[in-house]
N, C-alpha and C positions, 0 to 999 in steps of 0.2 A: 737380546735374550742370551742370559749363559745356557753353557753347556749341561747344568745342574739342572736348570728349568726347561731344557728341551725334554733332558731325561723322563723329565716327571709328562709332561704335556704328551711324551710318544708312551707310557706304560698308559695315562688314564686315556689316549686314543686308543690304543690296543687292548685295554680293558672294556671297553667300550664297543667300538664299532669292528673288532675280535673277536669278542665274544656275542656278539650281534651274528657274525657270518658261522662261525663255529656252529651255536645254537641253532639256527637257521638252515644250515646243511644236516645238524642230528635231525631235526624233525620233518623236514622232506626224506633223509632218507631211510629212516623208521617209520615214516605210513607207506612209504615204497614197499618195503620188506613185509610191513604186516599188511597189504594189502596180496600180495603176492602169499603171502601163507594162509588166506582167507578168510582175514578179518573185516567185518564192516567199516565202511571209510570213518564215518561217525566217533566209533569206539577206538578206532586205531588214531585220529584226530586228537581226541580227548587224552588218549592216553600220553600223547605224544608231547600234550600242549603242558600237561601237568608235568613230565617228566622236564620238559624244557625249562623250565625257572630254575632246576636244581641244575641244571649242566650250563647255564647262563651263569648263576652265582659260581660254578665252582671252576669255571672260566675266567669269571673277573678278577675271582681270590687269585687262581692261581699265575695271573699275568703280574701282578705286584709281587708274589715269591719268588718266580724266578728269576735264577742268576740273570740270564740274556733279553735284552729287551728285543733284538735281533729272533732270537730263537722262538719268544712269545708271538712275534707277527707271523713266523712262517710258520707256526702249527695252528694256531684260530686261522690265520687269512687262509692257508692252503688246504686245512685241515678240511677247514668249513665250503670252500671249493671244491675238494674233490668230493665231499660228503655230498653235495648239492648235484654236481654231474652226474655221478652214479647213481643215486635216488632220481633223477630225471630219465636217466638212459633204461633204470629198471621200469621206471610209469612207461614208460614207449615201447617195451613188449609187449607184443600180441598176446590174450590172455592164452592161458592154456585149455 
């Protein structure tokens, strides 16, 4: 495989299974937060589920624009990591 074609293979993984963990850490931890500002899980679920296709696409778009294929993984992969911790560690407080 060239070098050309790794390139392309690591933007559409990072497009991909990037924007998979990104998406994935916004909406765990945007029902953390509206669940914690006292919204119904339900409403805060729905809201969350709709909003995530638009933060999935502008994920994907944006892992093909930019410059670094480097810098594309370490904002989806970590991005969506620490978004996914923190939305966990906020579900495992004791309610108020």
């Amino acid at each position: 495989m060239t070098r050309r074609q790794l390139q392309i293979v690591s933007r559409v993984a990072a497009s991909v299974l990037g924007g998979w963990s990104f998406t994935w850490g916004f909406v765990v931890l945007g029902i953390a937060l509206l669940l914690a500002a006292g919204m119904p899980y339900a409403d805060a679920q729905t809201l969350l589920y709709l909003l995530a296709f638009l933060v999935f696409l502008a994920a994907f778009c944006w892992s093909f624009a930019a410059a670094s294929a480097t810098r594309v993984w370490a904002v989806l992969l970590g991005g969506g990591g620490a978004m996914t911790t923190l939305g966990w560690w906020l579900a495992r407080l004791p309610a108020a």
